[in-house]
N, C-alpha and C positions, 0 to 999 in steps of 0.2 A: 497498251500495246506492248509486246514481247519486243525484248531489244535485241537484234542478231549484230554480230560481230561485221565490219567491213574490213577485207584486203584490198588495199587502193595501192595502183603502181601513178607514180607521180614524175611524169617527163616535161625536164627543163632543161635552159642553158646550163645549170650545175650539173647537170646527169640525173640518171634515176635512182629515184628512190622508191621504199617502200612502206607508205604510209601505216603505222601500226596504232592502236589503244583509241580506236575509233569504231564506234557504232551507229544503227540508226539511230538511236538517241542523240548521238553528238549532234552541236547545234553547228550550224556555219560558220560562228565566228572561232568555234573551238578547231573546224576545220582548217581555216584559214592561219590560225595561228602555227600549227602543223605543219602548214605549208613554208610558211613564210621562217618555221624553222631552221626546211634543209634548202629551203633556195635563198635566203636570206633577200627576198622580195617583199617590201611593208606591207602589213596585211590590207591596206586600206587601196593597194596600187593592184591586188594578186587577182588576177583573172584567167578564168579555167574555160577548158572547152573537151568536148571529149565526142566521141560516135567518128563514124567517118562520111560524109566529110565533116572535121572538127565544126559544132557547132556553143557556142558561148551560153554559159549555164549562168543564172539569174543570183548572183548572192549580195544583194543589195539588203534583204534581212537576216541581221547575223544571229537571231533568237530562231529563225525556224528549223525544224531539225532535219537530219541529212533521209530523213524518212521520206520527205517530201521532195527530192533530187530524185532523178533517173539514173542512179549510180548501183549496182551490185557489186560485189565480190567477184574481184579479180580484174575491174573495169580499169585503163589506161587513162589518165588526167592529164592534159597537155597545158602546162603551163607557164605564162607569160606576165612579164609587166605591163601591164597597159598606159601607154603614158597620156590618155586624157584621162587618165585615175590621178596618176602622179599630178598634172597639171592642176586638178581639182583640191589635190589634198595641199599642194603648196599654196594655193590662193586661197584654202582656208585656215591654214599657218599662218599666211598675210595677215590678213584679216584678224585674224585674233589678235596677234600682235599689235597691230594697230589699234583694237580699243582698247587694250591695255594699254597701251602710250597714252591714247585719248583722256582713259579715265586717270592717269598717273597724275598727267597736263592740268585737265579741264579742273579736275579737284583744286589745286591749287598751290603754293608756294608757303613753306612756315619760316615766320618770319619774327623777330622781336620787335615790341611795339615800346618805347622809351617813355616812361611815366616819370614825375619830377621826382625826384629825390629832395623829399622833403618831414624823410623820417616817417610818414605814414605809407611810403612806397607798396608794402605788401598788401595792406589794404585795399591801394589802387589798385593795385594788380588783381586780388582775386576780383575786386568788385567788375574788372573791366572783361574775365574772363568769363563770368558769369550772366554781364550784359552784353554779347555779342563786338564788343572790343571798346566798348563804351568808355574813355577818359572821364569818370569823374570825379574830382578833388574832393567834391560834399560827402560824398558818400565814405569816405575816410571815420571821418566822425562817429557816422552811422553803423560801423561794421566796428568800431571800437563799444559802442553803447552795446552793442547787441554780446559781444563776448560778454561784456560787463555783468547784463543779464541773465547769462547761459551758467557764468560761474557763479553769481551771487546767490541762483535757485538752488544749486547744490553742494553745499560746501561742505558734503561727505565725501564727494569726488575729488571737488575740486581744492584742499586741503592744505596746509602748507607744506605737506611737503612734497606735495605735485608742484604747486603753485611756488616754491622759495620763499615765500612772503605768506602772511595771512588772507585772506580769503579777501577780505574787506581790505585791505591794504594794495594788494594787488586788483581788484576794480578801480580805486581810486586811482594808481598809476594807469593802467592801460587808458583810462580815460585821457590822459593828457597827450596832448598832439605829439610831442614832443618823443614820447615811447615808444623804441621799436618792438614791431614785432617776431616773433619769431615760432618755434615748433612749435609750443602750446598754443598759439592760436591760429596756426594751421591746422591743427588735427581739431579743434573745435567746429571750425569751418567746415571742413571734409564731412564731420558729422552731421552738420545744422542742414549741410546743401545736399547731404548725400551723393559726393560724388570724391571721386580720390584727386588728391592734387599734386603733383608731382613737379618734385623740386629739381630742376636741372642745375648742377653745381658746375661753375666756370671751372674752379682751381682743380677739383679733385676729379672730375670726368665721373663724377657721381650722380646717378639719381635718386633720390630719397620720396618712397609714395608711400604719402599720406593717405590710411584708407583705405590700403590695399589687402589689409585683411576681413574689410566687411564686404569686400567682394561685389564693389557699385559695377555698377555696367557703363558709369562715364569718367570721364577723366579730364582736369584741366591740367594747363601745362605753366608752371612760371622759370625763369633761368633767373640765376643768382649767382652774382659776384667775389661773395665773400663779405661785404654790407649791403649792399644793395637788390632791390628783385624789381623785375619785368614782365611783363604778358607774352607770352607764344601765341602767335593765334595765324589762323591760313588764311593770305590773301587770294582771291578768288584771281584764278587768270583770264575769265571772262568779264567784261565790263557790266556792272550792274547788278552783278551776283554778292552776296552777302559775305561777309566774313564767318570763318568756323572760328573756335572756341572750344566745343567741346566736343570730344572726342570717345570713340568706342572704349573699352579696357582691352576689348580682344586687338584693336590695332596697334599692331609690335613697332607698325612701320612708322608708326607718327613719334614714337622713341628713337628711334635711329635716326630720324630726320632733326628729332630736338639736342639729339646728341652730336650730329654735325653741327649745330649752331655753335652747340658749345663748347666742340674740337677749334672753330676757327674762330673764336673769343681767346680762348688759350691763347691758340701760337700768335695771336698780336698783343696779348696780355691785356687783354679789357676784364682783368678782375683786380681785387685786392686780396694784398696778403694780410688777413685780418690777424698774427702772428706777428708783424712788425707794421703795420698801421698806425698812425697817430693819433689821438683821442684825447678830449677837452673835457671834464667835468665839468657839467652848464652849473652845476652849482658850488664847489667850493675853488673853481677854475682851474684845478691840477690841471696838470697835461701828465698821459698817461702812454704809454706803446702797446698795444694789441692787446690781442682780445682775456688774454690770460690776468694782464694788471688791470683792466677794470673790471674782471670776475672779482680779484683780491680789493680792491677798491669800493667796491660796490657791498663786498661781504662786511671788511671792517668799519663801513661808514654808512652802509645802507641808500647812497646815492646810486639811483640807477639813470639819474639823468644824461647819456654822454653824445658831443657832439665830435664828427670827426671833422679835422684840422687840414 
């Protein structure tokens, strides 16, 4: 169908105007926004009536085109706010709003879940974010065997001087209870579980993700001290509902929620200054101050066993 031009005079409380860059082609909602230009009435509230005596013309479909109106060139438009428009469109303002509250609610609360501190801590933690919030101490063990095996299969990767130590040398340590862990067996994990794991840091208001270059689609979350790590995981605020754990990569919001955890860790200071911290060599008993003298410590004597004080 041929598209002919419309001149529409448009009477309102703003005064008249003269609707222009409209055709029968135009659709309704394109009319309406026109409208709702020079009367500054929301398109969703703007209601028209035209003939005499005024009678109210149907634009409840904003895709059908104004070919289908009883409107020609040069027709007079009297228009009004309708306020059971306006009443409708605020009740479903409401409305919206409130399942968004619902679902903000109902989702739940993210929370730190406190595992022992017993030098296997990271361990427990990815273990417990990968089982649905699951405390298990055994599992420590088990998640040390498995790096054990992950490196010993490939000790082109995993080399010394990935590794600081020899390939075989560093299995034999991480096996001990006693060993913490740290990046490298984060990012080994990230890879085994395929999911990114992100390090929420107390002191530095940093997050460090693991993983985030192979582009998982999940993400778990742990917060860390400066020695110590914990589980993030969402308690449910309806009773009976399960704990999350793990999380989309595309949700930004569950970072910001983990970064308030660990805005208000800071300002009561529930971390360490791993820079002046005091530290025991379990094996030839020095006591040492932060993390820098048992890097030097660890180099010139090969002791990586350290307990803090």
């Amino acid at each position: 169908m041929n598209s002919s031009v419309l001149r529409l005079r448009c009477q309102s409380k703003a005064g008249q105007h003269y609707l222009t860059q409209l055709s029968s082609n135009s659709s309704v909602g394109r009319l309406k926004e026109v409208i709702s230009e020079v009367t500054k009435i929301p398109m969703a509230c703007i209601r028209i009536r035209q003939g005499y005596p005024p009678k109210d013309i149907d634009l409840t479909d904003n895709t059908q085109t104004m070919s289908h109106l009883p409107f020609r060139s040069g027709d007079t438009l009297y228009v009004d706010e309708d306020p059971s428009l306006r009443q409708r469109q605020k009740e479903c303002l409401d409305t919206d709003l409130q399942v968004q509250i619902q679902e903000l609610y109902v989702r739940g609360v993210l929370m730190r879940k406190t595992v022992p501190a017993n030098n296997s801590c990271l361990f427990t933690s990815i273990n417990a974010v990968m089982t649905k919030g699951d405390v298990d101490l055994s599992s420590a063990q088990q998640m040390r065997q498995l790096i054990a095996g992950i490196v010993l299969s490939d000790p082109e990767q995993f080399n010394s001087a990935f590794l600081e130590k020899s390939n075989s040398d560093y299995c034999a340590w991480i096996m001990k209870e006693n060993s913490w862990g740290g990046g490298i067996e984060i990012s080994i994990l990230s890879k085994y579980y395929e999911v990114e794991i992100d390090i929420v840091d107390t002191q530095s208001g940093r997050i460090d993700r693991f993983g985030e270059d192979m582009n998982y689609n999940k993400r778990v979350l742990l917060i860390y001290d400066g020695v110590h790590y914990d589980p993030l995981i969402m308690e449910p605020l309806i009773p009976g509902e399960p704990v999350q754990t793990i999380f989309s990569t595309k949700d930004e919001n569950i970072l910001a929620q983990a970064m308030e955890i660990a805005s208000e860790a800071k300002a009561t200071r529930q971390y360490t200054d791993t820079a002046n911290f005091s530290l025991r060599c379990n094996i030839c008993q020095i006591f040492l101050k932060g993390h820098i003298q048992a890097q030097s410590h660890a180099k010139k004597t090969g002791h990586t066993d350290f307990g803090e004080v």
